[in-house]
C-alpha positions, -999 to 999 in steps of 0.1 A, spaced: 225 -452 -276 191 -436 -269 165 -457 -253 145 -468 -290 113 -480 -270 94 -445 -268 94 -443 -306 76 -475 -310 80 -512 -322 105 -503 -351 88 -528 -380 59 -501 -381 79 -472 -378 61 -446 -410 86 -426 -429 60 -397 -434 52 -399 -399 63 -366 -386 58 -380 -350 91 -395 -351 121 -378 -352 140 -383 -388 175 -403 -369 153 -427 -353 139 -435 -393 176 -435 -401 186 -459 -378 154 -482 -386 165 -485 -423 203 -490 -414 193 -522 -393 206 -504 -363 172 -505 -347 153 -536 -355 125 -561 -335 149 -588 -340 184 -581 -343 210 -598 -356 246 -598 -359 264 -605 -388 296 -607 -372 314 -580 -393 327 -560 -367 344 -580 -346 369 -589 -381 370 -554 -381 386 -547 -348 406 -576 -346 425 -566 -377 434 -532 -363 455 -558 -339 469 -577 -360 480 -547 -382 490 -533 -355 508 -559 -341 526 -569 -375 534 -532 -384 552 -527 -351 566 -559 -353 585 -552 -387 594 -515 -378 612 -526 -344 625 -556 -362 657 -538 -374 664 -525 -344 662 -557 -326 688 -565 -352 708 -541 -345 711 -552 -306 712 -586 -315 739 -584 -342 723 -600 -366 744 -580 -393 713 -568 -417 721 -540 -440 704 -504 -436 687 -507 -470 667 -544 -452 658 -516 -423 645 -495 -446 622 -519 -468 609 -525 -430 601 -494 -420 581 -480 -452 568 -513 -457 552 -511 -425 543 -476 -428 524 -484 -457 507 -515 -450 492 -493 -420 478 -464 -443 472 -485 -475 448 -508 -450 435 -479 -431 424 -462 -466 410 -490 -484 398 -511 -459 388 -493 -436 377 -456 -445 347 -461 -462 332 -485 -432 340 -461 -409 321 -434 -427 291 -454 -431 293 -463 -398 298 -432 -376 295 -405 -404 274 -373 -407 243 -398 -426 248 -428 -403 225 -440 -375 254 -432 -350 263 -398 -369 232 -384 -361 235 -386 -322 245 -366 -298 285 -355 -301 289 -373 -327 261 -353 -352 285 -322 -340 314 -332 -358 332 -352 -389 345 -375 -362 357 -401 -383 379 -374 -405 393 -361 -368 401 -397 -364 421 -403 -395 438 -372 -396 450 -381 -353 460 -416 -370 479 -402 -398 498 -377 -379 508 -397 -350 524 -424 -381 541 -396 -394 555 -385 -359 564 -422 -353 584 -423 -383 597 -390 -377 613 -399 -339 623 -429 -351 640 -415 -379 654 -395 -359 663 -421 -334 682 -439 -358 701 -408 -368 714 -404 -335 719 -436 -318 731 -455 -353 753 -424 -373 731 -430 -401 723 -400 -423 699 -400 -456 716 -382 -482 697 -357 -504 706 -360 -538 714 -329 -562 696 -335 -593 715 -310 -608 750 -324 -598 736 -356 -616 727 -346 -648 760 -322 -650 778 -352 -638 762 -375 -663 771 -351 -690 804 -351 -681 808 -388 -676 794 -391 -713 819 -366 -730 851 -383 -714 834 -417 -723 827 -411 -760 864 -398 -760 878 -421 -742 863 -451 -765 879 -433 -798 917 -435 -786 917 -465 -762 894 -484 -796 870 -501 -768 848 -531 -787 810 -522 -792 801 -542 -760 824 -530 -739 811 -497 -747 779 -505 -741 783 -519 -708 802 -486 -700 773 -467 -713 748 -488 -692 767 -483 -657 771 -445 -667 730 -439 -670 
């Protein structure tokens, strides 16, 4: 931070004094800059939870793989609650919680914005676009990870083959019920395990 002391003692600072430069005013009326300063203790609850979401998230996405090692016998659909759970808790606390701090914080109209490197760039945007794309990388190598080292494939599904499928499975069924004379619930049930 800039040394504050040249511009004066900040509880007399004039905003129509054009003696003093407009980020200085700024960071007066943000609190940045005050004769007495005081924390509220905000960002320290801030950077800890990066830790612990950090620390959970990585937690539940190597989780299955421990479980792999350690034969624990967990099925593939329990590895992959884990690893989009954990994707998700990462960006669904990064956007609510977090994004809107940050831009008041160290955005463009922020005391620290307005400074040096930082008034050069949307830092904050560069930041969450670097965040997002190293989770999608990390979910990408591990995906691919698990392809390789565990033989297991995500099928794409043909919507097409499904509805044709469907179709079909409904035509033999509504034929089917008229010669074999299949009771109203039966059918039903059929019907139900068809959709």
């Amino acid at each position: 931070m800039p040394d504050w002391s040249k511009f004066g003692n900040p509880d007399e600072v004039l905003l129509t004094d054009p003696n003093v430069p407009s980020v200085f005013k700024v960071c007066v009326l943000q609190g940045v800059v005050t004769a007495h300063p005081d924390f509220s203790g905000d960002i320290g609850a801030r950077i800890g939870a990066i830790f612990v979401i950090g620390i959970v998230s990585t937690f539940v996405t190597v989780f299955p793989l421990l479980s792999q090692k350690y034969k624990w016998k967990l099925s593939i659909w329990f590895y992959l609650f884990a690893k989009y759970f954990g994707a998700g808790v990462i960006l669904a606390t990064a956007f609510v919680h977090l994004l809107d701090p940050a831009f008041n914080e160290i955005g463009l109209n922020s005391c620290v914005g307005m400074w040096g490197n930082w008034s050069v760039f949307t830092w904050v945007s560069a930041l969450v676009i670097t965040a997002l794309f190293t989770t999608f990388l990390t979910d990408l190598f591990s995906e691919v990870y698990v392809e390789r080292k565990y033989g297991y494939y995500e099928l794409e599904v043909d919507i097409q083959k499904l509805l044709t499928v469907k179709e079909e499975i409904q035509n033999n069924l509504s034929l089917d019920t008229e010669i074999a004379g299949i009771s109203a619930s039966s059918e039903l049930f059929v019907n139900e395990t068809a959709d």
